[in-house]
C-alpha positions in Angstrom: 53.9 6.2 -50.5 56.9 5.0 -53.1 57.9 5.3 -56.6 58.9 2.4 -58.6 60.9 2.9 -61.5 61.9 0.4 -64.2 63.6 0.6 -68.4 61.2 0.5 -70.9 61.5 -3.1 -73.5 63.5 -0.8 -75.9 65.6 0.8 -73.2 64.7 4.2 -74.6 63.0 6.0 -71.5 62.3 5.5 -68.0 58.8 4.3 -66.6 57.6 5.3 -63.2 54.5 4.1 -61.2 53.2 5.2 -57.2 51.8 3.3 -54.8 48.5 4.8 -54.0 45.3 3.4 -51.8 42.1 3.0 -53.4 39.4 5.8 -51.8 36.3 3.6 -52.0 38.0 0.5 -50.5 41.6 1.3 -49.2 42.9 -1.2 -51.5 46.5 -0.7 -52.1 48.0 -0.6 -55.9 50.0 1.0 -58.6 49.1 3.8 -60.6 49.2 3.5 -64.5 52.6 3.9 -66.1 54.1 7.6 -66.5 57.5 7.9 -68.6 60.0 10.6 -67.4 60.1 13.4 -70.1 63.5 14.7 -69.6 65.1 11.1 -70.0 66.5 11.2 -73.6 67.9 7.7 -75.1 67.7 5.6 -78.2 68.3 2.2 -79.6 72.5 3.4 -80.3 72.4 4.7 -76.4 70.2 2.7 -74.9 69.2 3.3 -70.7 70.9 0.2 -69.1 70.6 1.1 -65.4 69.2 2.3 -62.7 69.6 3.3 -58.7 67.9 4.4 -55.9 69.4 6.6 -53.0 68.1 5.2 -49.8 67.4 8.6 -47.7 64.6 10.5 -47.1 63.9 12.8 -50.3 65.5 9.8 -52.5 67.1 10.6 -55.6 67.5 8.1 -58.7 70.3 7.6 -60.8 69.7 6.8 -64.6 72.9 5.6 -66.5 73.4 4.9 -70.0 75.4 2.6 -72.7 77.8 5.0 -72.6 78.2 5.8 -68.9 76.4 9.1 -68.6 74.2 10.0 -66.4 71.3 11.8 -65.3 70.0 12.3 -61.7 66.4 12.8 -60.5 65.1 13.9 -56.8 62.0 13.3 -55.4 60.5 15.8 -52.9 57.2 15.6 -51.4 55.3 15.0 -54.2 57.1 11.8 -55.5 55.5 11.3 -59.4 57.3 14.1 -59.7 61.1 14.3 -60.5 62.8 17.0 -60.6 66.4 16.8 -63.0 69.5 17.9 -61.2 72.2 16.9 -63.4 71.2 16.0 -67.0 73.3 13.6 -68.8 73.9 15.7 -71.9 76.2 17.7 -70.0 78.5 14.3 -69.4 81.1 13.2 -72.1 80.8 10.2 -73.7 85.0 10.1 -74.2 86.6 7.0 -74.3 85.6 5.9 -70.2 83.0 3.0 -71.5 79.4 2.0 -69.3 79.3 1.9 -66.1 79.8 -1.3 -64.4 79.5 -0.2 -60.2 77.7 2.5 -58.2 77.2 3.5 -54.5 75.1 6.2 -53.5 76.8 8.0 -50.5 74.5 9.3 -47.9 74.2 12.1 -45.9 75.5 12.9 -42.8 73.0 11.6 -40.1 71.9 14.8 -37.5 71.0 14.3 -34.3 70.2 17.7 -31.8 70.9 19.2 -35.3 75.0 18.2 -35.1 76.1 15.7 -37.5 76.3 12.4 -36.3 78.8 9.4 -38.0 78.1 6.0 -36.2 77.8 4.1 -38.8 80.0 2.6 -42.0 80.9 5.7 -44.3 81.5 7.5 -46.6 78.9 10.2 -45.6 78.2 13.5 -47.4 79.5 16.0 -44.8 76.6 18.0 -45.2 73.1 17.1 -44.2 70.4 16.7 -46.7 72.9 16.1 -49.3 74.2 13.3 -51.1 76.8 11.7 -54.0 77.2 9.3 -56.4 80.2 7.2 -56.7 80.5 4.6 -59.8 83.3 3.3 -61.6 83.7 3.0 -65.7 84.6 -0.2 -67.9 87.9 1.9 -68.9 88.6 2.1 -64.9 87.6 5.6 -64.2 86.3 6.6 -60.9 83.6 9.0 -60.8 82.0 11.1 -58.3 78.4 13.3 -59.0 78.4 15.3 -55.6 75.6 17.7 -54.4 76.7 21.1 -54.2 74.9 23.5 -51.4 72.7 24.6 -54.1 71.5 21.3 -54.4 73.5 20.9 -58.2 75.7 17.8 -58.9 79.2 18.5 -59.7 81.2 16.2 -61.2 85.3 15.0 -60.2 87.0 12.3 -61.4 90.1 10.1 -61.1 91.8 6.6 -63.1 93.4 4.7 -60.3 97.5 3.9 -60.2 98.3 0.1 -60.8 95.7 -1.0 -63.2 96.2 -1.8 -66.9 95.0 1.0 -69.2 94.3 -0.9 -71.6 91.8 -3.5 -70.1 88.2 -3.1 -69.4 86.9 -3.5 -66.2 84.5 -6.8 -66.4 83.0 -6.2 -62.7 82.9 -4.1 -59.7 81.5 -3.4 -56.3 81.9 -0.7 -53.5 81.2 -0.6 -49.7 81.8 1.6 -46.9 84.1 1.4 -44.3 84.4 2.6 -40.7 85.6 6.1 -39.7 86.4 6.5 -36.4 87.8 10.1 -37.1 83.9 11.2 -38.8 82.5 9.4 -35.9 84.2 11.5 -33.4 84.4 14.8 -34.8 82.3 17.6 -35.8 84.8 19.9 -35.8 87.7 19.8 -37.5 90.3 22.3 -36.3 91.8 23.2 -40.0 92.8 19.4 -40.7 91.5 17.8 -44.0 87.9 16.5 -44.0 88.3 13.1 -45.5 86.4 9.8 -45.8 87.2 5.7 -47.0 85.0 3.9 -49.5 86.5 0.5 -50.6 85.3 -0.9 -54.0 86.8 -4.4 -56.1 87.5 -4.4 -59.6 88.1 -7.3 -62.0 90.3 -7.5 -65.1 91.6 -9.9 -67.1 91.4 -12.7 -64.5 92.8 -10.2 -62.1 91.0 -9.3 -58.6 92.2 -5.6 -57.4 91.0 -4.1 -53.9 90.9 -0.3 -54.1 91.0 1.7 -50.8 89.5 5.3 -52.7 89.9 8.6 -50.5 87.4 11.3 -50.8 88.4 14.6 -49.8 85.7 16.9 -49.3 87.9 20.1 -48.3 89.5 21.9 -45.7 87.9 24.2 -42.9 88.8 27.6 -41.9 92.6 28.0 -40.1 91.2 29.1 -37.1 89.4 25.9 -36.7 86.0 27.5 -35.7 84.4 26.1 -38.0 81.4 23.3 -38.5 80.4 20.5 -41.1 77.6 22.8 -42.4 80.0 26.3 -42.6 83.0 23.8 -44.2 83.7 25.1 -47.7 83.6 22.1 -50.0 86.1 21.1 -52.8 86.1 17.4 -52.9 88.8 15.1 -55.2 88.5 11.2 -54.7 91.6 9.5 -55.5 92.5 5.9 -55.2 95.3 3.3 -54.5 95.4 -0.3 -55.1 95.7 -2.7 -51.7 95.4 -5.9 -53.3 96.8 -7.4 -56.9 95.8 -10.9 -56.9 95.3 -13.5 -60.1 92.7 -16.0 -59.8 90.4 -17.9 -62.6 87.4 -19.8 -62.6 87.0 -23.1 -62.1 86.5 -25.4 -65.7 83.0 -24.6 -67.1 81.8 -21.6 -64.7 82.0 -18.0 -65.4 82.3 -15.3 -63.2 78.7 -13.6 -62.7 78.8 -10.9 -60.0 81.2 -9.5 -57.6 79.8 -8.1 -53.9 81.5 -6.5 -51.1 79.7 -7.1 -47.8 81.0 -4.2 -45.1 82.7 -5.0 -41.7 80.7 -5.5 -38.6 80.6 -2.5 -36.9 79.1 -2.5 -33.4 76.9 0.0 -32.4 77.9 0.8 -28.5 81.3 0.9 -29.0 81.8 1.6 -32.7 84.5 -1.7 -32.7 84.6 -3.5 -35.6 83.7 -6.7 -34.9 84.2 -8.5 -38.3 86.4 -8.0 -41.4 85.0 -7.1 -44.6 83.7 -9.8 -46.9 84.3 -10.0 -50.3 81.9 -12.3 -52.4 82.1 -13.9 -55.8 79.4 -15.3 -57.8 79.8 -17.7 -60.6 77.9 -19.4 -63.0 77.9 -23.1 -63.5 77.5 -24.6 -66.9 74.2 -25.9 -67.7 75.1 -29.8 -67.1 75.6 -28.6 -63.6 73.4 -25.7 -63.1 73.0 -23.4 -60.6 76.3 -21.1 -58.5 79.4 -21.0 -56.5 80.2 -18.7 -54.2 83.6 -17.9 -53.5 84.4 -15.2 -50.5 87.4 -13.5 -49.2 87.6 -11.9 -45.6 89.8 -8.0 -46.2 92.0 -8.0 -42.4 93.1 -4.6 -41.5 96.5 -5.9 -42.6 95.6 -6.8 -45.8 95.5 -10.4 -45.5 93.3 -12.1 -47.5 91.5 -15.4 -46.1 90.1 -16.8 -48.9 86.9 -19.6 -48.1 86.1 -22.9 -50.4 83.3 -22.2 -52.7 79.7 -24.2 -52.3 77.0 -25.2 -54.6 
């Protein structure tokens, strides 16, 4: 079973079509296209992107020119979105399209306790999820899932970047917890989780280290992931400020952060963080370069000679 989900030509609604089985042959296929009905766009506001959750009951994330979004989950019967936060309600403003997403996953259970043995950010509670993306005008934005299941949206502009330049790419990975990998209770201390996203601007390359407080339990301390009351804020701070420019006749293309190594007995981390940049050659050269920089817990930047 699956959904696949791609833009109409003229970027005015959403197509979906299922994977189904043939029941006189077992031949696999796709059904016929469906649009979603609630998905409301037009040639000034076109639909420009799209992203999938990766958990169980997936949701999908449908963005706009202007950065707005709506969000679909997908239950049992998966031709058949339901809306959970429509994109009307969103405010066009001044914050520009969205140039970087990560969908945030929920915390893993196992004997029916949270488990975190993996690279975070998790949403603390089970089941649920959020979605992290970052505007052109620098914004940071977070749609979490509420305990009714509702997105709710906080926001934040990060200290140390120029106002008044657009945000030309961006990319965000998680990063190891140790303190959600060993706790499930959290004896009145802050609930709080790392998510590490790169933004370029103006020939500019800024490392963000973004916090995302989910809330605070009960002063006693008795108190679990699933009874924590949740208020969350994401704020972030910049960790790197470098320049760098292209090299004559490429262009910058794509941006990638590549997550640190984290092994799975011990929970070590047994590799830095990567991150990779993609460039364009000019077409008497054709094809890429790829530049990448290794993130050490100190900051340092190791940066590796580009290849064809």
């Amino acid at each position: 079973m699956g959904t696949i989900a791609y833009i109409a030509h003229d970027g005015c609604s959403v197509q979906m079509r299922t994977l189904r089985a043939n029941p006189v042959d077992g031949i696999w296929g796709l059904s016929e296209p469906t649009t979603v009905p609630e998905i409301h766009a037009s040639l000034f506001n076109p639909i420009v992107q799209l992203a999938w959750s990766d958990t169980d009951r997936p949701h999908l994330a449908v963005m706009d020119y202007h950065g707005c979004v709506d969000i679909f989950s997908f239950g049992q019967s998966l031709n058949s979105p339901v809306l959970r936060h429509d994109r009307r309600l969103d405010t066009m403003a001044h914050y520009g399209g969205v140039v970087a997403c990560h969908w945030l996953q929920p915390a893993p259970l196992e004997g029916g306790n949270p488990r975190f043995e993996s690279c975070g950010p998790f949403h603390p509670l089970p089941g649920r999820s959020a979605f992290v993306y970052m505007t052109e005008a620098g914004v940071l934005k977070m749609l979490w899932m509420h305990r009714d299941y509702s997105f709710r949206l906080v926001t934040h502009r990060p200290d140390g970047i120029n106002k008044l330049t657009a945000v030309e790419h961006a990319s965000f990975c998680g990063h190891d917890s140790k303190f959600h990998r060993t706790l499930t209770r959290f004896r009145g201390l802050n609930v709080a989780d790392v998510l590490w996203g790169a933004i370029v601007c103006e020939r500019r390359l800024y490392a963000l280290e973004a916090h995302i407080q989910w809330g605070r339990s009960s002063p006693d301390g008795n108190q679990t992931l699933g009874e924590l009351e949740l208020a969350p804020t994401i704020k972030a701070r910049v960790r790197l400020d470098i320049a760098f420019g292209c090299r004559t006749n490429s262009t910058l293309s794509r941006i990638q952060w590549i997550p640190a190594l984290i092994s799975e007995a011990t929970g070590a981390t047994l590799g830095p963080m990567q991150l990779f940049l993609v460039y364009w050659l000019d077409f008497h050269r054709r094809g890429v370069e790829i530049q990448w920089l290794e993130l050490k817990a100190e900051d340092a930047v190791s940066p590796h000679t580009r290849f064809n």
